[in-house]
NUPANU-902342 format. One record per residue (C-alpha): z, y, x; residue in one letter; residue number from 1. Coordinates in nm, 2 decimals, padded with zeros to 4 digits. Layout:
BEGIN
- Z; Y; X; residuo; num
- Z; Y; X; A; NUM
...
This chain:
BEGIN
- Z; Y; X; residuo; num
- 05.74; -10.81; -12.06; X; 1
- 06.01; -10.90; -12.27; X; 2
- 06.21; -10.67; -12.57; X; 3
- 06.52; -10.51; -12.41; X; 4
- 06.74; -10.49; -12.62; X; 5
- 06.96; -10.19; -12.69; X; 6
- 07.36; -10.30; -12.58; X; 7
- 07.54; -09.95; -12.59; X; 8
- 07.57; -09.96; -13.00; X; 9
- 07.90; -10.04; -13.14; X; 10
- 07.75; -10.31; -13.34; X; 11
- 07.47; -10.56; -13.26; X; 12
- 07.27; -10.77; -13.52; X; 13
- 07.15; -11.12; -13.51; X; 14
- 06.87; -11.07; -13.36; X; 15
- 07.05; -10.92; -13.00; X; 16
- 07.34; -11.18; -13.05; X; 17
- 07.06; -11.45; -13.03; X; 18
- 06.87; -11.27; -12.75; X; 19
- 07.23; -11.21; -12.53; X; 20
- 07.31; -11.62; -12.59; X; 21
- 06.97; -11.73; -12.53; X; 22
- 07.02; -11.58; -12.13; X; 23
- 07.37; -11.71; -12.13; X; 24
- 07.17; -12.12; -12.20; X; 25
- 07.12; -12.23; -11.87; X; 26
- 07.33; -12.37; -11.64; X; 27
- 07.20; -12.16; -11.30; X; 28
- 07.23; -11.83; -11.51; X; 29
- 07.62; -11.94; -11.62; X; 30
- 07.72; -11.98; -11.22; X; 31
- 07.57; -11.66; -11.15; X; 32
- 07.78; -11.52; -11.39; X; 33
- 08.09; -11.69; -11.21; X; 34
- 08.00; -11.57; -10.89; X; 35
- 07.99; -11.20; -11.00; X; 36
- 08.30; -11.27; -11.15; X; 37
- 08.42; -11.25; -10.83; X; 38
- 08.24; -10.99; -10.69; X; 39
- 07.87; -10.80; -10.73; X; 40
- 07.58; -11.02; -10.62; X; 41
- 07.25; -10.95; -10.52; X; 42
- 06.95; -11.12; -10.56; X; 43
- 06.92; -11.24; -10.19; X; 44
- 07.27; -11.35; -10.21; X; 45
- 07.19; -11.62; -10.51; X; 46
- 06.88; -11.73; -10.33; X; 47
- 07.13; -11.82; -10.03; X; 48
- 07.38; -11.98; -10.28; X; 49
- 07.17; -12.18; -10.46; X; 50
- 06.92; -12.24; -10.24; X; 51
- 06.60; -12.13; -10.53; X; 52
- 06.31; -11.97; -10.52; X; 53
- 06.33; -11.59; -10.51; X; 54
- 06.08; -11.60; -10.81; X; 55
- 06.31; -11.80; -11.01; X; 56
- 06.63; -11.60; -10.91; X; 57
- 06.42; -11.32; -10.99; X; 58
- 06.33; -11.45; -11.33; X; 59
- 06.70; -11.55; -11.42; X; 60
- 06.80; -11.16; -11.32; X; 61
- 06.52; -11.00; -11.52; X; 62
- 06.66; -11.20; -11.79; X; 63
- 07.00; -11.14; -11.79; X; 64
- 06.92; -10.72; -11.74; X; 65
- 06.70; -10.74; -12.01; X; 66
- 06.95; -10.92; -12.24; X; 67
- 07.27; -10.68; -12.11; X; 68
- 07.42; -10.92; -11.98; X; 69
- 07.45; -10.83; -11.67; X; 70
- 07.42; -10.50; -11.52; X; 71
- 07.32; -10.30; -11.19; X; 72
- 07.64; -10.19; -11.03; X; 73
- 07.53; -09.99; -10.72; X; 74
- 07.24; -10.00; -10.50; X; 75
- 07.23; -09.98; -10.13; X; 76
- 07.02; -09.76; -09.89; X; 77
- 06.84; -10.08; -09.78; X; 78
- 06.74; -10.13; -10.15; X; 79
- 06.97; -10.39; -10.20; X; 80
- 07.10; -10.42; -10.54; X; 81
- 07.41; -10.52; -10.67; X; 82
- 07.46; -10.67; -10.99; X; 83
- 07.78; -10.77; -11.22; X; 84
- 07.89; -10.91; -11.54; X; 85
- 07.85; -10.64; -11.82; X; 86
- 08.21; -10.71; -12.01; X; 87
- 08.13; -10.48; -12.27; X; 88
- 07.81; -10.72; -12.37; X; 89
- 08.02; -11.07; -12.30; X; 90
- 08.30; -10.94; -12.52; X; 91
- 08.08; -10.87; -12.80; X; 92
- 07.96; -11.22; -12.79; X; 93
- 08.26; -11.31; -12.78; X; 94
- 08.39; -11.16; -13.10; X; 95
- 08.08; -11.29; -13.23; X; 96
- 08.15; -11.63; -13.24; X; 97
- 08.47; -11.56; -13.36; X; 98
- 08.31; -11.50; -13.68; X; 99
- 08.25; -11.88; -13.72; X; 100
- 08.57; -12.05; -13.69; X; 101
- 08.87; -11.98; -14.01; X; 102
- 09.13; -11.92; -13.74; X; 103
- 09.10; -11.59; -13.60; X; 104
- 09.23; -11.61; -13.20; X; 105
């Protein structure tokens, strides 16, 4: 199983910046992210969408949890749960790569 990586701390290192970009790579991973954009998914609901393999789905979720970016929002009493975009994470990212550029946005 792969290091989860602590995203509550006021500051992250290199290390969980690397980690949080590596999930945010691929393309499938990136329109999940849209979709919950729009509203909490499940699992199920991206197998539908994109028509993939619930392993792979799977895979791409475990990923994205284990990275912070995403997070579990609510779950239901058929065991469905709901997942969305963890801002807090995304934003730190974000001001991340703000470190690289000379003008400051």
């Amino acid at each position: 199983m792969s290091k989860s990586f602590p995203t509550n701390k006021i500051s992250l290192g290199i290390k969980e910046h690397a980690y949080i970009f590596k999930s945010l790579y691929s393309p499938i991973r990136q329109a999940i992210l849209l979709e919950m954009k729009i509203a909490p998914v499940t699992e199920t609901s991206c197998v539908k969408k994109f028509k993939l393999h619930p392993s792979t789905i799977s895979q791409h979720f475990r990923n994205m949890v284990q990275s912070g970016v995403i997070r579990e929002i609510r779950r239901e009493k058929n065991n469905a749960i709901y997942y969305g975009v963890n801002e807090k994470v995304i934003n730190k990212a974000y001001e991340y790569l703000r470190n690289f550029t000379q003008d400051k946005i």
